[in-house]
OpenMM code with the backbone's topology and positions (N, CA, C; nanometers):
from openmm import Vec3, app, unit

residues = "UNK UNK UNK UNK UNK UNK UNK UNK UNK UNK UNK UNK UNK UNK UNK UNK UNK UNK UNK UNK UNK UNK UNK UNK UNK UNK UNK UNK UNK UNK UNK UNK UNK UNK UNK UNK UNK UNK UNK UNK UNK UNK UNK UNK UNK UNK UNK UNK UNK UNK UNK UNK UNK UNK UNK UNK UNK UNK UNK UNK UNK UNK UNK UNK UNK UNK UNK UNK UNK UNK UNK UNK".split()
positions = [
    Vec3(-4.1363, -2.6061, -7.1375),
    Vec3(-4.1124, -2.5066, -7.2392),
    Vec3(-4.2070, -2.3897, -7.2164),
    Vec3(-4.2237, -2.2380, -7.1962),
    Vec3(-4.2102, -2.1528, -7.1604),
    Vec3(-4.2879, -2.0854, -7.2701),
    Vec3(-4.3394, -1.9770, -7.3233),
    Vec3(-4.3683, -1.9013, -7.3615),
    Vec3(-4.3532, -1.7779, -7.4317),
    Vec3(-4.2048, -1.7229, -7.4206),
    Vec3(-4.1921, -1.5619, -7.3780),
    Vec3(-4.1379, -1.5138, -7.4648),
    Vec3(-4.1817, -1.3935, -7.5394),
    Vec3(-4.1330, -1.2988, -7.6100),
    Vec3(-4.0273, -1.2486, -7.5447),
    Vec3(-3.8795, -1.2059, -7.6495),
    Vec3(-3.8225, -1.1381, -7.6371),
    Vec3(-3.8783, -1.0064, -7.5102),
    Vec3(-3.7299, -1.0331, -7.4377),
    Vec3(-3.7420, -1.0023, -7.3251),
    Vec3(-3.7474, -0.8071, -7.3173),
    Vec3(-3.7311, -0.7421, -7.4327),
    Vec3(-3.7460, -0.6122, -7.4257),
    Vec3(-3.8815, -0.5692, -7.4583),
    Vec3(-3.9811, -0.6559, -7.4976),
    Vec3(-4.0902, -0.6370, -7.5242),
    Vec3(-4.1588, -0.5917, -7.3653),
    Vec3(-4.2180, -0.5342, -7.3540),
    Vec3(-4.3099, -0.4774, -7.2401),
    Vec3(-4.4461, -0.5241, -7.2173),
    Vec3(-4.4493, -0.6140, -7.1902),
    Vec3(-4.5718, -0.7145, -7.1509),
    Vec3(-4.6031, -0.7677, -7.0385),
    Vec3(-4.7167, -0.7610, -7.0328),
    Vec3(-4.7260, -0.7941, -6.8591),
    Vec3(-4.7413, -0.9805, -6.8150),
    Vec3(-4.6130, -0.9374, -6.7089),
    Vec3(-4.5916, -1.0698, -6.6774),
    Vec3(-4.6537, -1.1255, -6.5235),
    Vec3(-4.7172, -1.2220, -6.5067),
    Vec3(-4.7617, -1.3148, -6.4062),
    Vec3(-4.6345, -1.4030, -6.3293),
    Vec3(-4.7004, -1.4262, -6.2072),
    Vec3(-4.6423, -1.5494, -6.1411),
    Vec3(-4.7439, -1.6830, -6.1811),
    Vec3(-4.6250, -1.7739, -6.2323),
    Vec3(-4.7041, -1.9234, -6.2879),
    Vec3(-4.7936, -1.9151, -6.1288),
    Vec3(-4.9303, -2.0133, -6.1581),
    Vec3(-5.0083, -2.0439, -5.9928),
    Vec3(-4.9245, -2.1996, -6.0199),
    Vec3(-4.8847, -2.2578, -6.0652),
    Vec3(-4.8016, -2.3864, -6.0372),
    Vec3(-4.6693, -2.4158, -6.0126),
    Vec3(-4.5562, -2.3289, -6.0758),
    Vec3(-4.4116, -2.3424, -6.0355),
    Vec3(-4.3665, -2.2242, -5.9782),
    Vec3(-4.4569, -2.1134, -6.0445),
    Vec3(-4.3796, -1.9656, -5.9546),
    Vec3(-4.2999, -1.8829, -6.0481),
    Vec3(-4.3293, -1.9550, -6.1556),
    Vec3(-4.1768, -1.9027, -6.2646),
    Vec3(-4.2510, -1.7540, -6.3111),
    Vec3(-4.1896, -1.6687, -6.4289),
    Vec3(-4.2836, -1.5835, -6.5021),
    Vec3(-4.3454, -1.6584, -6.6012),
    Vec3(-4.4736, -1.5645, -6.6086),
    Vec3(-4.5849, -1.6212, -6.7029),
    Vec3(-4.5900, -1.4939, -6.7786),
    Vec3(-4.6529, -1.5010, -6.8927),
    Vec3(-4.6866, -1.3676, -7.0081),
    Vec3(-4.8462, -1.3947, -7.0202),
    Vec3(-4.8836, -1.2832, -7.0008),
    Vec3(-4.9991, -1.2778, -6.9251),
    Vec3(-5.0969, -1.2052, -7.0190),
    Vec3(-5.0945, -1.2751, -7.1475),
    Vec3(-5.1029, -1.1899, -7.2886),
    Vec3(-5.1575, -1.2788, -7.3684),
    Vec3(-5.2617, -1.2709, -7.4815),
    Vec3(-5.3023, -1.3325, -7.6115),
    Vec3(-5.2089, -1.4224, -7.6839),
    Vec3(-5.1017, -1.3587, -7.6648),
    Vec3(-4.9572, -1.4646, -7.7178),
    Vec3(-4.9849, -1.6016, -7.6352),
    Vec3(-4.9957, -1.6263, -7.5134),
    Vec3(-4.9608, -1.6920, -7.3907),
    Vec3(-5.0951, -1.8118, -7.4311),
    Vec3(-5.0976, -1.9195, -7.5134),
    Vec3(-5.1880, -1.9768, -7.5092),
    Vec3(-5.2367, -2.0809, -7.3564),
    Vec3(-5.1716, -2.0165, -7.2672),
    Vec3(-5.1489, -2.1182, -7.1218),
    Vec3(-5.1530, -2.0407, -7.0355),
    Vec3(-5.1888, -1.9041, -7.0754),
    Vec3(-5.2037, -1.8196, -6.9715),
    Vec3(-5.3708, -1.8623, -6.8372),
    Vec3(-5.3149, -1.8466, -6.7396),
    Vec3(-5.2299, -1.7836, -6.6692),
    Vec3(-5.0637, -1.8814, -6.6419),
    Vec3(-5.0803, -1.9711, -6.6804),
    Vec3(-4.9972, -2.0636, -6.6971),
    Vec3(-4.8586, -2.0340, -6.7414),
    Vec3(-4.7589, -2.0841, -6.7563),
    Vec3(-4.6307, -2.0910, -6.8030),
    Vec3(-4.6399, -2.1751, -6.9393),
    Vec3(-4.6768, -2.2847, -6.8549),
    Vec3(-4.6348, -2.3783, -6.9807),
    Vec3(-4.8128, -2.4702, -7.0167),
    Vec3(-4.8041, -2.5410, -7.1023),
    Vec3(-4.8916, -2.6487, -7.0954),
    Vec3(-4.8278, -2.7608, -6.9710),
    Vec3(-4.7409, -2.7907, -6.9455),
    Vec3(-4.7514, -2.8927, -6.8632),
    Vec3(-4.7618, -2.7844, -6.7465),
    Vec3(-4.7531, -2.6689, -6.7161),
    Vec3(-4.8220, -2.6704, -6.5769),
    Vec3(-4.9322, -2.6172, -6.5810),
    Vec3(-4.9957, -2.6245, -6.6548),
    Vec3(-5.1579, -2.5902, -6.6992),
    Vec3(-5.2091, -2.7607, -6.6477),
    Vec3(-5.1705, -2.8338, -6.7450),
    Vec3(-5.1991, -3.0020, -6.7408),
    Vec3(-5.1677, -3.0648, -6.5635),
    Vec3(-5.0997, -2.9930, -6.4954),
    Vec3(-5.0511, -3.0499, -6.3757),
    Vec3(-5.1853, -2.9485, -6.2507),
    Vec3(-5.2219, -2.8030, -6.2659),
    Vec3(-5.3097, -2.8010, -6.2228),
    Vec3(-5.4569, -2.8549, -6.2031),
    Vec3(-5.4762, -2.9134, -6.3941),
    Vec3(-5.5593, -2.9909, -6.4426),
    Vec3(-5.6080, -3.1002, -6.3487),
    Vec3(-5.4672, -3.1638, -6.3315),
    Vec3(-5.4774, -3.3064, -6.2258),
    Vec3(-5.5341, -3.2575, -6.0959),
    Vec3(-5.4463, -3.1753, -6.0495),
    Vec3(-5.4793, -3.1652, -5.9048),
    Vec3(-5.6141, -3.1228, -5.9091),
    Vec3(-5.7000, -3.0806, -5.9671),
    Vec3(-5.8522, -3.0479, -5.9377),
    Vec3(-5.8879, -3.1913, -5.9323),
    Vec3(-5.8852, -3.2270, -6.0589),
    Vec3(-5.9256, -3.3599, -6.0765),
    Vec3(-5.9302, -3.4400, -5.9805),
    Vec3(-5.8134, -3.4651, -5.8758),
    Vec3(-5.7265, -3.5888, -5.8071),
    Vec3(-5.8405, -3.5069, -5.6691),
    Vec3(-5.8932, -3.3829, -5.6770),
    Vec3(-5.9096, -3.3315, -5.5635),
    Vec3(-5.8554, -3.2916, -5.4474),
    Vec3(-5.7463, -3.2179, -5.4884),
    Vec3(-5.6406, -3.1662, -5.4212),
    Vec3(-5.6676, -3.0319, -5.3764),
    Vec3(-5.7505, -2.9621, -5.4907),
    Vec3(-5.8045, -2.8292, -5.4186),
    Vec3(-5.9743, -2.8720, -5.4131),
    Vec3(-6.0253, -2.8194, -5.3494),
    Vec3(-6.1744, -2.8239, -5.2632),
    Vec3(-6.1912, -2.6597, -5.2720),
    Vec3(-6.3561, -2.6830, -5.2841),
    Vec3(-6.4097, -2.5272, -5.2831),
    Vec3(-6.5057, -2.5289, -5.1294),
    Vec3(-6.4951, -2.4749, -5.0482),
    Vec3(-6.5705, -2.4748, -4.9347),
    Vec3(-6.7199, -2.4711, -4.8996),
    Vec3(-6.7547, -2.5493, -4.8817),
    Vec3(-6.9371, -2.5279, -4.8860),
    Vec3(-6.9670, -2.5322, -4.7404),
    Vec3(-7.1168, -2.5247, -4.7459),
    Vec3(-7.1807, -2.5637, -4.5996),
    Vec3(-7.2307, -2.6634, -4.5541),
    Vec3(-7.2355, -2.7686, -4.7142),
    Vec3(-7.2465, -2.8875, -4.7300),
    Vec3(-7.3709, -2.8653, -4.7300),
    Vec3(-7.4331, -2.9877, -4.8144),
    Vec3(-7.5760, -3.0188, -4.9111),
    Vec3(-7.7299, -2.9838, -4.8146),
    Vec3(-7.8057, -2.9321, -4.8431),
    Vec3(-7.9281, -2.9627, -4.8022),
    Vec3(-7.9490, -3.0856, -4.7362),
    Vec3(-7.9504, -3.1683, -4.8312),
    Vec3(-7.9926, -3.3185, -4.7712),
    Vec3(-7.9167, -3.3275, -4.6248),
    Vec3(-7.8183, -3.2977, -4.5896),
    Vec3(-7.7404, -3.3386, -4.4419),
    Vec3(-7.8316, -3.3059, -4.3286),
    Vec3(-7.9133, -3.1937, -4.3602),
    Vec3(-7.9712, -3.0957, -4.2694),
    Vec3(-8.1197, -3.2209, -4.1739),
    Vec3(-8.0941, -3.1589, -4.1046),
    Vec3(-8.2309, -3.2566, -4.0027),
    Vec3(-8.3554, -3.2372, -4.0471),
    Vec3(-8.4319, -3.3281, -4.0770),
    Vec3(-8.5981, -3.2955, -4.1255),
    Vec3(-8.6390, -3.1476, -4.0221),
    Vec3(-8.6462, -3.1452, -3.9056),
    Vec3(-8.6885, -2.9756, -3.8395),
    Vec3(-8.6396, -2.9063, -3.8757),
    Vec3(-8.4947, -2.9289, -3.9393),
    Vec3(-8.4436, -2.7395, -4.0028),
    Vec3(-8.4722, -2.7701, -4.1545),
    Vec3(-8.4979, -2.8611, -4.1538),
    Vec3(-8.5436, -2.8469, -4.3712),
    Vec3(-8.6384, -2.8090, -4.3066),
    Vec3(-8.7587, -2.7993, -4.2532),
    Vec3(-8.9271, -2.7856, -4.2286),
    Vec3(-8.9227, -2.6101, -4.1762),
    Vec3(-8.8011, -2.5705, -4.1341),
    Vec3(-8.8054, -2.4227, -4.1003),
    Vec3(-8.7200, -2.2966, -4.2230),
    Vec3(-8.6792, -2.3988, -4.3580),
    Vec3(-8.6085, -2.3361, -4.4563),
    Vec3(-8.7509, -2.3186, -4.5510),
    Vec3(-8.8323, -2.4135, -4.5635),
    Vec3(-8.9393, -2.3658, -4.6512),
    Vec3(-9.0107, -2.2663, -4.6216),
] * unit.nanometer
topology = app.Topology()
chain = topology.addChain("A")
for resn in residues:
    res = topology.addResidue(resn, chain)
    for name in ("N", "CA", "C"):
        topology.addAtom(name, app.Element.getBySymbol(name[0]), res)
């Protein structure tokens, strides 16, 4: 279930980041950037499940005692 004001209203509309559909991209839109709550709830998961990853250089600790001893 969807969101959307009457379609002559002039509001700025989004692409859902989960199905692609239009989104209302507005104070109305309690799911914004979203479409719906369930594809708000379905991005939800996929962070969760770890489906998207944020890229690091990975932890300090990995690093070899000589390059921790040349970061201090």
């Amino acid at each position: 279930m969807s969101v959307f004001p009457p379609s002559d209203t002039k509001l700025r509309r989004v692409r859902c980041p989960a199905c692609g559909g239009d989104s209302v991209f507005a104070p109305i839109n309690p799911y914004r950037p979203f479409c719906s709550e369930r594809c708000k709830q379905l991005d939800l998961g996929a962070w969760a499940n770890e489906d998207f990853r944020v890229a690091t250089d990975g932890p300090v600790d990995d690093l070899l005692p000589s390059t921790q001893a040349n970061l201090q």
